[in-house]
N, C-alpha and C positions, 0 to 999 in steps of 0.2 A: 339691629342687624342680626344675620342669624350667625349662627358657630362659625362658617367658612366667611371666609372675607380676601379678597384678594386689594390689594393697595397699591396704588402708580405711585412710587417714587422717583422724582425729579432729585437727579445728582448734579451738582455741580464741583467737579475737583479741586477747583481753585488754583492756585497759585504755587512755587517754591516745593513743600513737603507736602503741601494738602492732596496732590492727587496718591503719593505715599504710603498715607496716615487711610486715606480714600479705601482705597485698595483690599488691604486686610478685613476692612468694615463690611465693606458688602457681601465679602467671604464669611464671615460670622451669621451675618444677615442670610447668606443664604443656606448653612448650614441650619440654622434657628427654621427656616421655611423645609428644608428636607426632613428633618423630624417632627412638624408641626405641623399633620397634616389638613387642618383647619385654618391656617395660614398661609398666601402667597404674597410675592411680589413682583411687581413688574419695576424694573429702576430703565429712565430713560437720562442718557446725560445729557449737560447743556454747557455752552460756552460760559465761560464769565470769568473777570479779572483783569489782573493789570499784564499777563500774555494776550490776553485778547484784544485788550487797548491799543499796544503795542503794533496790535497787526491791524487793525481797523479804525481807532481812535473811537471806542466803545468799549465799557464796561463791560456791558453785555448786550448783544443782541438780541430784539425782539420776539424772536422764536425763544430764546429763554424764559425771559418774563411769560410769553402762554405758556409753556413748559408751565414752569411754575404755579401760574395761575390754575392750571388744569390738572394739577398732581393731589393727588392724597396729602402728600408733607414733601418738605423742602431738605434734603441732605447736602450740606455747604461744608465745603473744606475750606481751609485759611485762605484769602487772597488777599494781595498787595504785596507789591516789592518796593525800598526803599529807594530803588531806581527808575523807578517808572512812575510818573506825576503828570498832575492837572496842570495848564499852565499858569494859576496861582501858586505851584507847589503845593498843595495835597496829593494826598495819596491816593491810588485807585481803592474803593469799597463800596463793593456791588451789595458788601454785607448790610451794610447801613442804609443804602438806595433800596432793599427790597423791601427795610421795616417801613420806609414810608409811601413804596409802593401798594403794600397789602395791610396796611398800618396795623403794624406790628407794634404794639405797644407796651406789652409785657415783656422785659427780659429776663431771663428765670436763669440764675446761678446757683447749682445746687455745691455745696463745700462739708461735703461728706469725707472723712478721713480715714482711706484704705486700711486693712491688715496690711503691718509690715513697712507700709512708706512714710520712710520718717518726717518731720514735723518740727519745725524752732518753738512752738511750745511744749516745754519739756514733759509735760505729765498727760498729753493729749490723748496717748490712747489709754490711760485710765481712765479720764474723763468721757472723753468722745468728745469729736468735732461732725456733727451733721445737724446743717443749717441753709434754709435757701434765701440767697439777696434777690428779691425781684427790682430790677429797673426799669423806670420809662424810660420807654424807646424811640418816641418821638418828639417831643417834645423839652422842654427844658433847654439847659444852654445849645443843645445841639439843632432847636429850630432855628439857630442863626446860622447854620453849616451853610456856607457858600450866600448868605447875604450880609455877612459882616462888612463893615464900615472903616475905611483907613486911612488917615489923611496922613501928611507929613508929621504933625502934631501928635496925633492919638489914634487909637483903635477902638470901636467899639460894636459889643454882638449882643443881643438881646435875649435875656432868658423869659421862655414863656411855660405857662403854666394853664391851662385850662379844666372847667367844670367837669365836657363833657370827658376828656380823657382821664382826669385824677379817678372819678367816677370810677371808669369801667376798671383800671388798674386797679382799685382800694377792692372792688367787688370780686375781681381775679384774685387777689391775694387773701382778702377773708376765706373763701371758698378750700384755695387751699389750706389755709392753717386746718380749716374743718377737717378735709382731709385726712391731715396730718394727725391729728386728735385722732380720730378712728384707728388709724394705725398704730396707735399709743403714744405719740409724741407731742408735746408740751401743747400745743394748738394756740403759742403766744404768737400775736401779730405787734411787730414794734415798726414806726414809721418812725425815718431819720431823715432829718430836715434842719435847716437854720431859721428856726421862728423867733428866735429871739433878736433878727438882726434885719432879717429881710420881709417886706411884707408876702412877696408871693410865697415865700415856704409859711408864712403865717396861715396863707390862704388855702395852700396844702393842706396843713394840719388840719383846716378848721373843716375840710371836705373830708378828710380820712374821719374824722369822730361824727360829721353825720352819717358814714355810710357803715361805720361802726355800730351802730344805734341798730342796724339791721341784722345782726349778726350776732345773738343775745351771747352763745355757745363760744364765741371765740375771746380769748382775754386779746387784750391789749396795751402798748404802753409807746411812749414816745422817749428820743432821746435825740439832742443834737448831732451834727455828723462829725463833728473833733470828737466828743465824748464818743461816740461811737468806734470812733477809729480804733481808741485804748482801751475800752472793753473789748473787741475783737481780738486782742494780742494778749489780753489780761485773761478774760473768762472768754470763749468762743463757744463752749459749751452751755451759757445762758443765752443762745439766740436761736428761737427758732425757725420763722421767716420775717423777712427784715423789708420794706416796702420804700424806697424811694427815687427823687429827681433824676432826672438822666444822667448828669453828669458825677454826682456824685456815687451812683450806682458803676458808673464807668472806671471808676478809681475804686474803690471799695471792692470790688466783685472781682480783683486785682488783687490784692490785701486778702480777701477769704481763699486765695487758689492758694499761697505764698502758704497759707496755715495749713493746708492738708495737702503739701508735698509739689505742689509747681504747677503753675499754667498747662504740663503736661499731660496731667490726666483730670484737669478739669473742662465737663461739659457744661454746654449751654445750651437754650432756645431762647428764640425769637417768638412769641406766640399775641397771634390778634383772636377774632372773633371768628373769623375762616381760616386764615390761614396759619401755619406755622414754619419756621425755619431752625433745624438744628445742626449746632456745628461746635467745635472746638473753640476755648477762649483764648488759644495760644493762637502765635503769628505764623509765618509764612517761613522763617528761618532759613533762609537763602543759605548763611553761612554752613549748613550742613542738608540740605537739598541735594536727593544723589547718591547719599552715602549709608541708607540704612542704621544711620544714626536716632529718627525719629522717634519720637514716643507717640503709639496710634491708642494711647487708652482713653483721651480725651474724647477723640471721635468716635471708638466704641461706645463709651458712656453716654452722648449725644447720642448714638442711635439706640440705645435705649433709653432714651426719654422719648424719643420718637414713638417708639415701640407704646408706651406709657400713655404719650397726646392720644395717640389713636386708638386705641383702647376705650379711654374716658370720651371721647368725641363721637366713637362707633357705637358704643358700651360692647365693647368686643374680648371677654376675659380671655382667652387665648394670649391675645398680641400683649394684655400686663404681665399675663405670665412668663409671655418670653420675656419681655425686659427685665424680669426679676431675675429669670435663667442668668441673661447675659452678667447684670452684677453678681451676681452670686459668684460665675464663673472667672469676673477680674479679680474677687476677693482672695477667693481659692488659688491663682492665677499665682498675687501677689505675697499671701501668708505663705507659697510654697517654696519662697525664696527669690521670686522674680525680681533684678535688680534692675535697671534701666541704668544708662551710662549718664544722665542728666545726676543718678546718685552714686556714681563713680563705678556702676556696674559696667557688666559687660553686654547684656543685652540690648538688641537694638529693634529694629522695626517687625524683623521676622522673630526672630524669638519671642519679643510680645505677644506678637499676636498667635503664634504654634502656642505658645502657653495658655491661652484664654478659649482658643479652639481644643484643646486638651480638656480645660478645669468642663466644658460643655459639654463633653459626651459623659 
């Protein structure tokens, strides 16, 4: 591609605080395009959630999914409310219906630990904590999502595991350790799994060390997911991206936000082979929906990874450079004393984000 690049991003607000958290983002996002003049963007939004179910008995409508289909990358704010359900009782998540609509396979949880936001391991920022969980997204216990089995007796849901997708995940995730090496960071690749209990994480394991075999440059090591849980909270600073099952990556990638200051200002994506989805790993928080109580640094951080997908996708250095801008400018944001009320501060949705618009010029 050449220097200028213009990019269609599909918004979807979401739910409770997400159109909120929303808001400020695309204000960064477009302050990053007024000074960058080799960067545009077009943002088109779209319906999706459990407001929109409410009013149509849909996730999301069809004009969405083309949205989506037909955008650059995918910007999602939290959706689901714990009041509005399937008539199984689940929840509405349009989040989880897109990874296997554009099979989204890679979930990438970066647990980087700010200047300044504290942290229940006490010596973390001597240490540092920056580490990325990749999770399958498709697959695993969550192929049984809505074909599980329930009789009077018992329940049961199927965990699957396949070639073709362990595959492409193991080769996502080497890639990046590579990455991460170049950038000077450890380039360990560790895959957590239970092989000593289950055969299909055996069958995991034994696909991640053939596709290791390709990838002379990157180290590697395995470790189960209990043992992993306690090196997470013991040393977090011996991880540097961590590869596994869905469900286990679902829990885990919950535990790594917990280490560097809260589900608030930890980002995600959703990324396949076309597509990708980024969004906040925190919920939809109904209980303070409204009140400028929000924390919008997750879904900043989210759009810059955004920023980062498309970059490497386009080979577009401008757009990594912005995303570096953007962290740089929530560091500065948060070493300058920025508190959020989640840490008994006084800032709330605008003051975040005036801070971070601040650390950018």
């Amino acid at each position: 591609m050449s220097t200028n690049a213009a990019f269609h991003i599909a918004v979807l607000p979401g739910d409770g605080i997400g159109p909120e958290v929303m808001a400020p983002t695309l204000e960064i996002l477009r302050r990053i395009e007024a000074t960058t003049p080799s960067l545009a963007f077009r943002f088109t939004e779209g319906a999706a959630g459990a407001g929109h179910y409410k009013e149509t008995g849909k996730s999301m409508p069809e004009s969405t999914i083309k949205l989506c289909e037909d955008a650059d990358a995918i910007l999602l704010g939290a959706c689901g409310l714990p009041s509005v359900r399937y008539p199984d009782n689940t929840e509405i998540m349009p989040q989880v219906e897109l990874r296997f609509i554009f099979d989204l396979y890679a979930g990438v949880r970066p647990a980087r630990l700010i200047p300044g936001v504290p942290s229940p391991i006490v010596d973390a920022h001597a240490r540092g904590i920056d580490f990325i969980l990749i999770r399958e997204s498709t697959e695993g216990l969550f192929a049984s999502m809505g074909k599980g089995v329930v009789t009077h007796d018992e329940a049961r849901e199927t965990l699957v595991i396949t070639r073709k997708t362990s595959q492409r995940l193991f080769d996502f995730s080497l890639r990046l350790a590579e990455r991460r090496k170049k950038r000077g960071k450890a380039g360990l690749l560790t895959c957590v799994d239970k092989a000593n209990a289950f055969k299909a994480y055996a069958y995991f394991r034994s696909i991640f060390d053939e596709r290791a075999k390709k990838f002379p440059g990157v180290k590697t090591s395995h470790v189960y997911v209990d043992a992993c849980a306690a090196l997470m909270v013991r040393r977090p600073w011996d991880f540097d991206v961590m590869v596994m099952e869905n469900i286990f990556g679902d829990i885990l990638s919950d535990l790594a936000a917990g280490l560097i200051g809260g589900l608030g200002i930890a980002p995600s994506a959703d990324i396949g082979d076309k597509h990708a989805v980024f969004q906040p790993c925190h919920g939809t928080a109904p209980d303070i929906m409204g009140q400028s109580k929000a924390n919008p640094t997750a879904m900043i951080l989210s759009a810059a990874m955004m920023l980062d997908w498309l970059a490497d996708k386009h080979d577009h250095q401008p757009a990594a450079d912005a995303a570096q801008r953007i962290e740089r400018a929530v560091d500065k944001a948060y070493d300058g004393g920025l508190k959020p009320m989640e840490y008994g501060g006084k800032d709330g949705t605008v003051a975040i984000a005036n801070a971070v618009l601040g650390a950018l010029d």
